[in-house]
Structures are given as C-alpha cells and as structure tokens.
DRENMAR-772450 format. One record per residue (C-alpha): residue in one letter; chain; x, y, z; residue number from 1. Coordinates in steps of 0.5 Angstrom, whole numbers, plus 500, padded with zeros to 3 digits. Example, Ala and Ser with C-alpha at 12.3 -4.5 7.8 and 13.67 -1.06 7.14 Angstrom:
residues 2
rest: A | kette: A | xx: 525 | yy: 491 | zz: 516 | nr: 1;
rest: S | kette: A | xx: 527 | yy: 498 | zz: 514 | nr: 2;
This chain:
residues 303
rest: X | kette: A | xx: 718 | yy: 113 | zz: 211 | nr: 1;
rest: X | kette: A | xx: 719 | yy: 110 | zz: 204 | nr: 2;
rest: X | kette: A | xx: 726 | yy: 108 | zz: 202 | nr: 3;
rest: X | kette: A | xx: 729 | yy: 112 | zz: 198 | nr: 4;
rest: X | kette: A | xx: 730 | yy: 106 | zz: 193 | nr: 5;
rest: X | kette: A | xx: 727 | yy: 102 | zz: 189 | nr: 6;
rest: X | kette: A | xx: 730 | yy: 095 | zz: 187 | nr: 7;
rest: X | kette: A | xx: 727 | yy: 092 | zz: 180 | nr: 8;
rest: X | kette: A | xx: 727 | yy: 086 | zz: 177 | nr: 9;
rest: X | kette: A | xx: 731 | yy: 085 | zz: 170 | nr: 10;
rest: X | kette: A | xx: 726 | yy: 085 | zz: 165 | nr: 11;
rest: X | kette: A | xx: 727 | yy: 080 | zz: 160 | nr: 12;
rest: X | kette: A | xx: 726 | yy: 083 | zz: 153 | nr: 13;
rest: X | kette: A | xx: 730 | yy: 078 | zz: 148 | nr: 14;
rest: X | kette: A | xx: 724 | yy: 078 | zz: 143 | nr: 15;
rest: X | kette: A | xx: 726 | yy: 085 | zz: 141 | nr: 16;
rest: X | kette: A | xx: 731 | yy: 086 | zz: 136 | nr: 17;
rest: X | kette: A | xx: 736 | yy: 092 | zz: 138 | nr: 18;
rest: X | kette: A | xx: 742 | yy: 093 | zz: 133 | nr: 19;
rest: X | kette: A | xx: 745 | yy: 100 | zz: 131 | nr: 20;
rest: X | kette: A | xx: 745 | yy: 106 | zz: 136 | nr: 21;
rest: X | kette: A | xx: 740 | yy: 103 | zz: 140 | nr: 22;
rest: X | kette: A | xx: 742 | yy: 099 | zz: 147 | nr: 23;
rest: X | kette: A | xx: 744 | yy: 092 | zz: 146 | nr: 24;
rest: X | kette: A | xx: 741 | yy: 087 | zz: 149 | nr: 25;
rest: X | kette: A | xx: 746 | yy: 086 | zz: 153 | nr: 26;
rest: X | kette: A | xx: 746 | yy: 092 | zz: 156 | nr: 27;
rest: X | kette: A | xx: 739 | yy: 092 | zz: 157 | nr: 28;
rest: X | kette: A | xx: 739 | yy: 085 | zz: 160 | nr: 29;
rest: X | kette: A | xx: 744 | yy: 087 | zz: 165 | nr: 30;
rest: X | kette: A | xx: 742 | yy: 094 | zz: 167 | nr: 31;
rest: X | kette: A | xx: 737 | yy: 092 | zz: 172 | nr: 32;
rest: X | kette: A | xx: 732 | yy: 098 | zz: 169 | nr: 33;
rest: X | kette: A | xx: 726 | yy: 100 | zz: 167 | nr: 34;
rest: X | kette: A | xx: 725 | yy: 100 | zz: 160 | nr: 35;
rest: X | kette: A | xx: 720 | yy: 103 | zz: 156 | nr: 36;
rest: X | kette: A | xx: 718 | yy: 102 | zz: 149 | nr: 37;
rest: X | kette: A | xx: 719 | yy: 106 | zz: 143 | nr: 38;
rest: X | kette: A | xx: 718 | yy: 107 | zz: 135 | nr: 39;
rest: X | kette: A | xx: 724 | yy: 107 | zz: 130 | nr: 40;
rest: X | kette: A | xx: 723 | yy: 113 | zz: 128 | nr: 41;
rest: X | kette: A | xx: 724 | yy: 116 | zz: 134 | nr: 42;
rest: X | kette: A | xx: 729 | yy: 111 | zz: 137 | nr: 43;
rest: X | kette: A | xx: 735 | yy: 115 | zz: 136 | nr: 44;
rest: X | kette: A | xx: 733 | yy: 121 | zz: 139 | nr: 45;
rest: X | kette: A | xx: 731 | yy: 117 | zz: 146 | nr: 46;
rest: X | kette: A | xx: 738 | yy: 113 | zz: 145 | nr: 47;
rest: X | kette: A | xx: 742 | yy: 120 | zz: 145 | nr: 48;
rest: X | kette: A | xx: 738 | yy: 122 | zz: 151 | nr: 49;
rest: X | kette: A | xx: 738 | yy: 115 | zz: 155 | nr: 50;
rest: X | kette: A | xx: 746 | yy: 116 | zz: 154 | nr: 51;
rest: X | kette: A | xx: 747 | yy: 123 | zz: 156 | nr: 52;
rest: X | kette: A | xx: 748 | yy: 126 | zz: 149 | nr: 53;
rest: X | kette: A | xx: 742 | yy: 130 | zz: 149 | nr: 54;
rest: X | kette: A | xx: 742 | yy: 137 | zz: 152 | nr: 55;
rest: X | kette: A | xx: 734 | yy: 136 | zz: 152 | nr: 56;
rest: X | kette: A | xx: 733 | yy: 131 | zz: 156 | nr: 57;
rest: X | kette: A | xx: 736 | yy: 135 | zz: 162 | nr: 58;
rest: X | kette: A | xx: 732 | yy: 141 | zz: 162 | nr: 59;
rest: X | kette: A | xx: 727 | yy: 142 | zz: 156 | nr: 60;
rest: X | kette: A | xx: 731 | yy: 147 | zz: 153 | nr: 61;
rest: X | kette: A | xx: 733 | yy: 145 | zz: 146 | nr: 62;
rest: X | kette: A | xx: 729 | yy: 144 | zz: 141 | nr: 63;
rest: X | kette: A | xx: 725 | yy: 138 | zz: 140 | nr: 64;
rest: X | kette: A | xx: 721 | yy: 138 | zz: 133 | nr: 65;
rest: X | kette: A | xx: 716 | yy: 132 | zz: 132 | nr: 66;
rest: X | kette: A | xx: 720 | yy: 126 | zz: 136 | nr: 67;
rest: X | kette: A | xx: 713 | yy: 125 | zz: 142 | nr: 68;
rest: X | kette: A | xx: 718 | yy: 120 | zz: 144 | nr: 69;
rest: X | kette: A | xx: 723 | yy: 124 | zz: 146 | nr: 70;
rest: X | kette: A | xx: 718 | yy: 128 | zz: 150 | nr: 71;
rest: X | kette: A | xx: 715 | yy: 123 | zz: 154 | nr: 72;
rest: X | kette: A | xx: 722 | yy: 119 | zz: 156 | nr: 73;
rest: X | kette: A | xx: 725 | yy: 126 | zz: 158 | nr: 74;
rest: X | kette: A | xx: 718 | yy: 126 | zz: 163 | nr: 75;
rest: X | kette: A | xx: 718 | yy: 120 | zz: 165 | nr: 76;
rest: X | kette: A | xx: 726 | yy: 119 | zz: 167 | nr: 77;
rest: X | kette: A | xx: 725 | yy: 126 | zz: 171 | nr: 78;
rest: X | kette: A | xx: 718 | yy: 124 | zz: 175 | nr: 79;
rest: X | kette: A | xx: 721 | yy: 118 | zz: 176 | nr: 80;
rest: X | kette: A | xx: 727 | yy: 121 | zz: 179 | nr: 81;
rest: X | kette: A | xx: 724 | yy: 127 | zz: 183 | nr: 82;
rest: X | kette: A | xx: 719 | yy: 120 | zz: 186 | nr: 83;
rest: X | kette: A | xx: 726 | yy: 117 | zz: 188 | nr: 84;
rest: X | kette: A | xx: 727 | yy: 111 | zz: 183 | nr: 85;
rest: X | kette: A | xx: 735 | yy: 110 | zz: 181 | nr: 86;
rest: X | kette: A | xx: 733 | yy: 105 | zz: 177 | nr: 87;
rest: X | kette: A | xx: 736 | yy: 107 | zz: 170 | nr: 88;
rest: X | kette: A | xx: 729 | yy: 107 | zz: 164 | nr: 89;
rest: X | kette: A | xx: 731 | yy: 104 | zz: 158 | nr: 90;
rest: X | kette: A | xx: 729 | yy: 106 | zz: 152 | nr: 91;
rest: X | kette: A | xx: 728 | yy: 099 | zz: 148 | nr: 92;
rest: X | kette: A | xx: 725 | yy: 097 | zz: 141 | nr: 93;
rest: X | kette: A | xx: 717 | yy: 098 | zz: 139 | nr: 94;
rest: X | kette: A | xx: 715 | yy: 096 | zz: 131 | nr: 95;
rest: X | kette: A | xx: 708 | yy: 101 | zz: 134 | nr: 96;
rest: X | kette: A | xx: 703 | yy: 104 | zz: 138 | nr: 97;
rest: X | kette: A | xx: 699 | yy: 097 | zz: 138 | nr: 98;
rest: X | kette: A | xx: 705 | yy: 092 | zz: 141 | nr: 99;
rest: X | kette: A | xx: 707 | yy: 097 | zz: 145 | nr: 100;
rest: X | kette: A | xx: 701 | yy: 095 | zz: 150 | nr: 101;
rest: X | kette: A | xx: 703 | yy: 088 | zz: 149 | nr: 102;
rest: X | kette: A | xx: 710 | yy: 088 | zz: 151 | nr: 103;
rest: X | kette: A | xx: 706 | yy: 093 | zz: 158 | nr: 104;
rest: X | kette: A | xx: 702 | yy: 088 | zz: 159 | nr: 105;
rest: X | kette: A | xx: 705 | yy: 082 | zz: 158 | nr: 106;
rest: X | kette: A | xx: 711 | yy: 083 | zz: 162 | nr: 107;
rest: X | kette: A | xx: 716 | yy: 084 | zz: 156 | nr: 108;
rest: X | kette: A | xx: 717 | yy: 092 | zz: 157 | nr: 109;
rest: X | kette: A | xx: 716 | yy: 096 | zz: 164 | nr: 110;
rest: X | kette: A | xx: 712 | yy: 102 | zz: 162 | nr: 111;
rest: X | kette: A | xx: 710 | yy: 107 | zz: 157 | nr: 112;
rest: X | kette: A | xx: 705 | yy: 113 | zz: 156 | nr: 113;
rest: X | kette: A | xx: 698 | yy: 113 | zz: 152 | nr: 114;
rest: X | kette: A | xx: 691 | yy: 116 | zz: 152 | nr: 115;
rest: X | kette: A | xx: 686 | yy: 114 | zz: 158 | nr: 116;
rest: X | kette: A | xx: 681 | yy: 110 | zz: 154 | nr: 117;
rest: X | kette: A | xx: 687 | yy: 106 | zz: 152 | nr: 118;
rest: X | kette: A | xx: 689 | yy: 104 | zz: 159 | nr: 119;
rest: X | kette: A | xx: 683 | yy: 104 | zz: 163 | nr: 120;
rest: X | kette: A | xx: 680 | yy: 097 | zz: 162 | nr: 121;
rest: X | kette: A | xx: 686 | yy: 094 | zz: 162 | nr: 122;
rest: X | kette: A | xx: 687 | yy: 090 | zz: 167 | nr: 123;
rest: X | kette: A | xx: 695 | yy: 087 | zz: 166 | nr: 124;
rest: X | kette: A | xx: 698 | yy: 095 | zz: 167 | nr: 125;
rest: X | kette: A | xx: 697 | yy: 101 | zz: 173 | nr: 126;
rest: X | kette: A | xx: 695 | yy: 107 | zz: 170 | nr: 127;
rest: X | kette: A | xx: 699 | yy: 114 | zz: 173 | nr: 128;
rest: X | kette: A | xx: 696 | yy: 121 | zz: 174 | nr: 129;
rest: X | kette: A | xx: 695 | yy: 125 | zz: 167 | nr: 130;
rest: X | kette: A | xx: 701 | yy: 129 | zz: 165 | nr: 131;
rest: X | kette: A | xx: 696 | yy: 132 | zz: 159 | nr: 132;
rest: X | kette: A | xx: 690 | yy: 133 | zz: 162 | nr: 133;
rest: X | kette: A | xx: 683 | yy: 133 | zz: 157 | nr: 134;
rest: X | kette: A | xx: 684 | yy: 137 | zz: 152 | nr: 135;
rest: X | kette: A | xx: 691 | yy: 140 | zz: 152 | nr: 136;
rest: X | kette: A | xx: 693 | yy: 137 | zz: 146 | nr: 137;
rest: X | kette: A | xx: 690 | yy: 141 | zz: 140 | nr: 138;
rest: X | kette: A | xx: 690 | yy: 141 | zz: 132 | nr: 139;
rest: X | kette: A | xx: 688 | yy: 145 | zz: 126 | nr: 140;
rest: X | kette: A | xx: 683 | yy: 144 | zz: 121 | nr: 141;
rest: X | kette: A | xx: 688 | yy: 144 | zz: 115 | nr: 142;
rest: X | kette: A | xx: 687 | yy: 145 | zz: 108 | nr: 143;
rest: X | kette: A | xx: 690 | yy: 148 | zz: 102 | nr: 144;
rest: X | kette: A | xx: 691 | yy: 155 | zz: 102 | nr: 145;
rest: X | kette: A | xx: 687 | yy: 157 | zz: 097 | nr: 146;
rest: X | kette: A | xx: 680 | yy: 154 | zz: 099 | nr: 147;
rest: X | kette: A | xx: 677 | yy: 161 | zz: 100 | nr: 148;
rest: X | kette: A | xx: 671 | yy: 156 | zz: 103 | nr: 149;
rest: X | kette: A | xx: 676 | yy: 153 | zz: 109 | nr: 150;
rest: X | kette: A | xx: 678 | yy: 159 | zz: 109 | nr: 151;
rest: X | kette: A | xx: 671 | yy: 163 | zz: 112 | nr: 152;
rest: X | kette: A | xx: 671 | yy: 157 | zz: 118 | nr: 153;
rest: X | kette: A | xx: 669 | yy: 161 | zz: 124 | nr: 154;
rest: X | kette: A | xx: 664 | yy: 156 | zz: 127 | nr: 155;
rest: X | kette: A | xx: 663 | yy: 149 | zz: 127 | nr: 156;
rest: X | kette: A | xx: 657 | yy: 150 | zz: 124 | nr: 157;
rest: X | kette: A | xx: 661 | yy: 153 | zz: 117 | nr: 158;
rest: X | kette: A | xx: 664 | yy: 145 | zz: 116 | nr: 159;
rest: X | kette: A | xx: 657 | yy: 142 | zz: 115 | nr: 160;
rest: X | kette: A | xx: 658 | yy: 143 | zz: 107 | nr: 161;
rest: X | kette: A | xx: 666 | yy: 141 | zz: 108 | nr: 162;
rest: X | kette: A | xx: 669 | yy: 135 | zz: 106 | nr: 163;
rest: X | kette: A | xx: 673 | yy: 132 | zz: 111 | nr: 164;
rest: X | kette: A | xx: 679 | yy: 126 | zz: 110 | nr: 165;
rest: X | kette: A | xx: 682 | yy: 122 | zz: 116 | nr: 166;
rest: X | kette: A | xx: 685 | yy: 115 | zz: 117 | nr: 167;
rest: X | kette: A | xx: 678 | yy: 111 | zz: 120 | nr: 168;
rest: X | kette: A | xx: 683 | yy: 108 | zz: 125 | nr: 169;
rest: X | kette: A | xx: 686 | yy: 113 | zz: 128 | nr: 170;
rest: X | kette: A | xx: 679 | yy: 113 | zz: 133 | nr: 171;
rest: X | kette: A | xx: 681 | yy: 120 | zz: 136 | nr: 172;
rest: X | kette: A | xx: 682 | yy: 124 | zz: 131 | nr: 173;
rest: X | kette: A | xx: 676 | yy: 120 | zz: 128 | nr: 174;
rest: X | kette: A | xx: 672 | yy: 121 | zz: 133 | nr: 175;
rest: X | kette: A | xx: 673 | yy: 128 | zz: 133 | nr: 176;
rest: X | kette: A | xx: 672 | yy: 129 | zz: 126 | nr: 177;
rest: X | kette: A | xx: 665 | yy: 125 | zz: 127 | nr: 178;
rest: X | kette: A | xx: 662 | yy: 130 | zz: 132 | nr: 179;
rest: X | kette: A | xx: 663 | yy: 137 | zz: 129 | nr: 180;
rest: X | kette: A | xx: 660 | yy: 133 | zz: 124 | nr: 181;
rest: X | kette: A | xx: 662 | yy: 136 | zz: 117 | nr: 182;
rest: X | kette: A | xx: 657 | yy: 135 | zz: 110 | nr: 183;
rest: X | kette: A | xx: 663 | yy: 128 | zz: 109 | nr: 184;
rest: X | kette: A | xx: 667 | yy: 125 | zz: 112 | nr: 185;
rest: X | kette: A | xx: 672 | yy: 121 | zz: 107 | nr: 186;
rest: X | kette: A | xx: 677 | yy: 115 | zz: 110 | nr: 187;
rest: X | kette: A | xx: 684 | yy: 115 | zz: 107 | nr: 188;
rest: X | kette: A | xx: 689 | yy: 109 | zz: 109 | nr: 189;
rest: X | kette: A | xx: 695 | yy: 114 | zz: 110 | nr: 190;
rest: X | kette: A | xx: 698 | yy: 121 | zz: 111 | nr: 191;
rest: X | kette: A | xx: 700 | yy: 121 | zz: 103 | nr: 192;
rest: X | kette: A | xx: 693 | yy: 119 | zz: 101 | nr: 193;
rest: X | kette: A | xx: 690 | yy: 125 | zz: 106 | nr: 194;
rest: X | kette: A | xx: 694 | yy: 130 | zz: 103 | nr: 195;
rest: X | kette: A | xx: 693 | yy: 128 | zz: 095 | nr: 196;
rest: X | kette: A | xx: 685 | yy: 128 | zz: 097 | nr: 197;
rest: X | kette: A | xx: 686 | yy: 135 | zz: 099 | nr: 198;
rest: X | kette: A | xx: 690 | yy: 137 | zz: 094 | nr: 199;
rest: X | kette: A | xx: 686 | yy: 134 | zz: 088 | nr: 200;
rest: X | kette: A | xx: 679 | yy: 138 | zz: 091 | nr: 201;
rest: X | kette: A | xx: 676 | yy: 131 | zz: 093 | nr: 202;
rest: X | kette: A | xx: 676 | yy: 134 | zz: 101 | nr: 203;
rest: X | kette: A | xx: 677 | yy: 141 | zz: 104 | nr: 204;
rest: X | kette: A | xx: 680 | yy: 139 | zz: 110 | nr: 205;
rest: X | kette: A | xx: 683 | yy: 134 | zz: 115 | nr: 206;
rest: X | kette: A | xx: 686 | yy: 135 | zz: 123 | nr: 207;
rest: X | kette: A | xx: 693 | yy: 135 | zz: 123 | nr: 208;
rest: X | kette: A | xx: 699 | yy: 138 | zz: 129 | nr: 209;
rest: X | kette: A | xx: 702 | yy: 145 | zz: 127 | nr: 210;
rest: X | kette: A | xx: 708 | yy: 145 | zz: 126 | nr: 211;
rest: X | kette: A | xx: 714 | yy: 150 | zz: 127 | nr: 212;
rest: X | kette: A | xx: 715 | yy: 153 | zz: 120 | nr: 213;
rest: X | kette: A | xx: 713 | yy: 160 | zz: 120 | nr: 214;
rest: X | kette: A | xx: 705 | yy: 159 | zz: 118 | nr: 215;
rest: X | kette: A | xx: 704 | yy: 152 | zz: 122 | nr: 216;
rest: X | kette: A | xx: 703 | yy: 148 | zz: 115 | nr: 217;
rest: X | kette: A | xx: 705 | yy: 141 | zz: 114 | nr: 218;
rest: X | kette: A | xx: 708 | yy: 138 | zz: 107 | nr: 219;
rest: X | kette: A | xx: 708 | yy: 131 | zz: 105 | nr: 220;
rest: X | kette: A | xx: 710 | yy: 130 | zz: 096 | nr: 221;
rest: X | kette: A | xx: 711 | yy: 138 | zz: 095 | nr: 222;
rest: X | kette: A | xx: 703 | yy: 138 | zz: 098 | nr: 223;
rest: X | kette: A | xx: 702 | yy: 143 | zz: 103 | nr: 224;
rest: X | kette: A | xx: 696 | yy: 144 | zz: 108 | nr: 225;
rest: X | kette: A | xx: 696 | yy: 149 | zz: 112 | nr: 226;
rest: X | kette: A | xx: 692 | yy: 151 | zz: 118 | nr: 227;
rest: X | kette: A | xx: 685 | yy: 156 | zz: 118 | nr: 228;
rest: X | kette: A | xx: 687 | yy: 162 | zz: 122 | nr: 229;
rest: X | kette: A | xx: 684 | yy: 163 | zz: 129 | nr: 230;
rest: X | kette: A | xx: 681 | yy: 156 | zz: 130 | nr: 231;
rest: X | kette: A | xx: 683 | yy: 150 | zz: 133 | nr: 232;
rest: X | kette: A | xx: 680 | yy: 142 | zz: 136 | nr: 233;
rest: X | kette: A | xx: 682 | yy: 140 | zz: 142 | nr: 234;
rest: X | kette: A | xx: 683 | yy: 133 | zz: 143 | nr: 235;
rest: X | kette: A | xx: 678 | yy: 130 | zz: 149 | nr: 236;
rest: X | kette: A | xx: 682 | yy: 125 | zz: 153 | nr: 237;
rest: X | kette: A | xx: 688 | yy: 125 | zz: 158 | nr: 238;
rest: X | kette: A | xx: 695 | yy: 122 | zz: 156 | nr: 239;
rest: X | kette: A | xx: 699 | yy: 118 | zz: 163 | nr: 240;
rest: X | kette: A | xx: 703 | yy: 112 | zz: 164 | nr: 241;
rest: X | kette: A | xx: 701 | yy: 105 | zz: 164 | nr: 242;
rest: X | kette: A | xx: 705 | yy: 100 | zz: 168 | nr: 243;
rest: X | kette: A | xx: 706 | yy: 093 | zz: 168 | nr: 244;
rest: X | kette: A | xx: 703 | yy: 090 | zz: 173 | nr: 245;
rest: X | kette: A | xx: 709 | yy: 085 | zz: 172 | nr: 246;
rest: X | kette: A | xx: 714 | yy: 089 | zz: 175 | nr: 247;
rest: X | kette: A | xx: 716 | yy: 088 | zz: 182 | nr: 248;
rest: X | kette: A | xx: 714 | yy: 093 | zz: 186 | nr: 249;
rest: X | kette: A | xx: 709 | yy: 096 | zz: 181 | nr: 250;
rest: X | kette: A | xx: 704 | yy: 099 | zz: 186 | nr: 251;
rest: X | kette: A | xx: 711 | yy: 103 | zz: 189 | nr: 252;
rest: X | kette: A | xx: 714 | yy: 106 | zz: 183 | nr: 253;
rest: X | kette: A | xx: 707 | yy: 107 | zz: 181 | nr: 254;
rest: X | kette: A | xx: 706 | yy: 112 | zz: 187 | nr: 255;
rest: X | kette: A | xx: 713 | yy: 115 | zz: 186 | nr: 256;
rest: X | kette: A | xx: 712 | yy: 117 | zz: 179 | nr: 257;
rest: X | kette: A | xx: 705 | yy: 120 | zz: 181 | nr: 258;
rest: X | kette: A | xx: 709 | yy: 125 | zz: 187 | nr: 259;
rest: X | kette: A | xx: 714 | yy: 127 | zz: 180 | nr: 260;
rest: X | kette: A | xx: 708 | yy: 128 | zz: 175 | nr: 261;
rest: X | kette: A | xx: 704 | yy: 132 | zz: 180 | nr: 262;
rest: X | kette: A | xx: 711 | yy: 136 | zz: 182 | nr: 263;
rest: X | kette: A | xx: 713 | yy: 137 | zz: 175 | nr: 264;
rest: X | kette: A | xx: 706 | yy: 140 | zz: 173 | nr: 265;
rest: X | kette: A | xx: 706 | yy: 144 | zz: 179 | nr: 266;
rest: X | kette: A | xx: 714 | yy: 147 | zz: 177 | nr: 267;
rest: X | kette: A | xx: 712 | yy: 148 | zz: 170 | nr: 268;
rest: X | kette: A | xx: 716 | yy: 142 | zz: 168 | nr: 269;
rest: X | kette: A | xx: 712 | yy: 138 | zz: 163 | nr: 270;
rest: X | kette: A | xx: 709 | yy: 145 | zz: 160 | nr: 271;
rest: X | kette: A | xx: 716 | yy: 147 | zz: 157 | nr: 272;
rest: X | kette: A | xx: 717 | yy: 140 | zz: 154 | nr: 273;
rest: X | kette: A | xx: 711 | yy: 140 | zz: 151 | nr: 274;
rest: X | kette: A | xx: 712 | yy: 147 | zz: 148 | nr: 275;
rest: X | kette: A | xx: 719 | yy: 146 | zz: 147 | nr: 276;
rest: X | kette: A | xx: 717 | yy: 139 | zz: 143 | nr: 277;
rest: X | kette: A | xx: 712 | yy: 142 | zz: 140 | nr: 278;
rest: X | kette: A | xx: 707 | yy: 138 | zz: 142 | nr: 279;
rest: X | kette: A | xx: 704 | yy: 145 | zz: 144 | nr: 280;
rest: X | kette: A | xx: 704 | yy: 150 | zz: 141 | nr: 281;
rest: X | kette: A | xx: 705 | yy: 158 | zz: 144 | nr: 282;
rest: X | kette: A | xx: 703 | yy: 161 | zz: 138 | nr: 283;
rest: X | kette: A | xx: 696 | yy: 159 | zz: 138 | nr: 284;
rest: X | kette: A | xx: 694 | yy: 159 | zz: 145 | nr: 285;
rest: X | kette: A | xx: 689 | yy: 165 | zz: 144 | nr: 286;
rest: X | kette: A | xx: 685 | yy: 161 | zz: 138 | nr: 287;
rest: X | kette: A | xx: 679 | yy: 159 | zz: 139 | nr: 288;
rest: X | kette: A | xx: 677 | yy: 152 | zz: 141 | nr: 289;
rest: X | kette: A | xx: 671 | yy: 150 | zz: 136 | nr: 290;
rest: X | kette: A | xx: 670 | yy: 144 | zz: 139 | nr: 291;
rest: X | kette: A | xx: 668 | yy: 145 | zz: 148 | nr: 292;
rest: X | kette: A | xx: 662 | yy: 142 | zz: 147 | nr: 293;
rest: X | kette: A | xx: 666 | yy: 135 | zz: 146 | nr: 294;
rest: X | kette: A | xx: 670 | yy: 136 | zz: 150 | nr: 295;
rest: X | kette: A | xx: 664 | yy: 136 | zz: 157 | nr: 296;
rest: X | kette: A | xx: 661 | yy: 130 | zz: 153 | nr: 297;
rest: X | kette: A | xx: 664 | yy: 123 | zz: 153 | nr: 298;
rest: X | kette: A | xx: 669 | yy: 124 | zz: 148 | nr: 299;
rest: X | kette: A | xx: 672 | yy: 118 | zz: 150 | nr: 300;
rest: X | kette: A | xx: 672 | yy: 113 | zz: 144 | nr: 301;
rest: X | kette: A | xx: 670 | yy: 106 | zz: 147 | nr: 302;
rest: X | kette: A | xx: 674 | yy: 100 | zz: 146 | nr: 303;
C-alpha cells in the first residue's frame, strides 16, 4: 500500500529573484514544497491561486482567458492531490519556456508542463502521462477580414497560392505551416511584426489560438486578424508534466500524478480548465481539421 504522504525535500531556488506579489524566497525555502516555474506575464494569477484568492483554482469555473500557466498549475495541484501528494506546489519565477527546462532539469525547480518532443530524450526529468493528447490543441488560419483569397480557404490545397508568416522558432507552429505547404512561407521575429506583414498585404495568413471575442479575432496596434470560418489545424504532439529526476522520491510523486491526470481526464476535469481558459475553444468543435494527415505522421519536430 502506498503512503498516503509524500516527504519532499526543499527545494533550493535562491538564484531566482522573487519580488511583488510573488512568494518570497523565504517562503519558498521553508515550505517544504514542490515548485513550479512560471513566466512573468502569467505570475499573478498563478500567486493568487497558490494563495487561495482565485475561485478558478478550485473548480475550473471562472473564466480564465490567455493565462495557460494559471491552466496547467490549477491541473497539476488537483492531480497531485487526488494522487496523494500534500506537499504544497509553489509557483516560483521563469524569465521563459527555455529556462524553465534548465531549472527542471538541474534540479532548481521540482516540475513543469511542456510538449513530448521536449521531454523525451532528456535524460534529468520523468515524463507523466499526457493531460493534452496529440491534436486536442487547435488554431485558426487568421487573416485580415477583408482577404476574399483567405477567405475561400476550405481545403489544404486552397493555401498552395497563399502567403504564409510565422516566427522560425516557434518550431511547432513552424512545422505545421511547413506541411500544409503554403505558395511562401515568410519568418518574422515577433507577434507585432506578424501582424504588421499581414496588415501591409505582404502575407495572407499565419496561425494563431482563437480568442474569446464575439469573432475569435486577436489584435496587436489596432491590427486585427481574424479566423477563416470553418476550418481549423490541430497542433500534432501531446503536452505532460516533466519532473526532475533531482527530487527525492521522483519516480513515487511521478506515479501519483499519473493516477490524478487519468482520474481528471476521466471525470471531465481537465476539459473544463481547457474550455474554461480558453485554451479549447467549444465554439469551433464542429469546424473541420485541414491538417489530419499530419496528425497520423510524425508530426514531432526533432531536437
């Protein structure tokens, strides 16, 4: 029988700089906790969770728009806890996704989510069971309002004479954009300069999450794109937990977290903080996916 407790070990994070409403060092030193590293942008909602101040956390209710952090913590904390882990999870601060695997693996930091062809190979962190399978997560193909060209999109093959604009690094998406094989593919530094592309005509379209609004749109300067109606990718790759093989009793929590991550797929659980977040979005699960022959392939960027 499994103890219904599991003893971890402080974990050390005192090269982390913890101010404003985030927990002190201190606190995180003495908690005896697991922590779990977070971007800036998204800190003060995971800090009002970790503190009992977000209705969210508790039973995926409340809206969550555009904070996956907030998401992910609130899954993780219930999985641990159906799995038997008391110890408290800590959110502590990450400048990016990048250092984020550093702390993992080095030991600064306890765990974190992130997509499979991030975990696998690494040989410092444990991988749990996926909590988004392969192609649950989803975009749109967005463009300005008035492309009648974009706007005629119904098959993969209507994007061969498009034009389309993404950030080479953000492999994923990159990869996705490279399969259903556009007329061009254009590579711009950041969100601003994708959008300013698309607005001057130079692209047609790029991918991006839908939003909330009343017609999914995203805007960035007063530019705003908007998704081609009916049509949608799904992004190949599931998303998991990895843990440093640093902390004590690693394979144990490991296995406790897959029995909660099983449990709150099978009660609905996770779902719901998708949908609630935004992270899924309801009103385009009837649109068709224009990308399932990459989701059979490999569809796994390689490191």
């Amino acid at each position: 029988m499994r103890f219904l407790y599991v003893t971890v070990t402080i974990v050390m994070v005192s090269f982390i700089g913890l101010v404003g409403s985030n927990p002190s060092q201190a606190e995180t030193m003495s908690a005896g906790g697991l922590t779990f590293p977070v971007r800036d942008a998204d800190m003060s909602g995971v800090v009002s969770c970790y503190r009992g101040q977000n209705a969210f956390c508790d039973r995926c209710e409340a809206p969550n728009i555009n904070n996956v952090s907030l998401a992910n913590y609130t899954i993780l904390r219930h999985a641990l806890t159906i799995g038997g882990v008391t110890a408290p999870l800590i959110p502590v601060a990450s400048p990016n996704s990048e250092r984020s695997r550093m702390m993992i693996a080095s030991g600064k930091a306890s765990i974190k989510s992130d997509w499979t062809f991030n975990i696998d190979g690494n040989k410092a962190v444990l991988k749990s069971v996926a909590f988004i399978e392969n192609g649950e997560i989803e975009k749109g193909i967005f463009g300005r309002a008035d492309n009648v060209s974009l706007a005629a999109v119904r098959h993969v093959d209507d994007l061969k004479g498009l034009r389309a604009v993404m950030n080479r690094n953000w492999r994923l998406d990159w990869q996705v954009l490279e399969e259903l094989a556009p007329g061009q593919l254009l590579n711009a530094a950041t969100s601003r300069q994708i959008f300013n592309l698309i607005d001057q005509r130079r692209a047609d379209f790029t991918l991006l999450e839908f939003s909330a609004a009343a017609d999914m749109g995203r805007e960035i300067d007063g530019i705003r794109l908007v998704p081609v109606p009916g049509i949608k990718v799904a992004l190949p790759g599931s998303q998991h937990f990895m843990i440093s093989r640093r902390l004590p009793n690693a394979e144990d929590i490991l296995d406790r977290l897959n029995t909660g991550i099983e449990a709150l797929r099978a009660n609905g659980f996770i779902r719901k903080c998708l949908i609630q977040s935004g992270i899924f979005n309801a009103r385009v699960a009837y649109w068709s996916v224009i990308n399932t022959e990459q989701l059979h392939g490999s569809g796994i960027p390689s490191h």
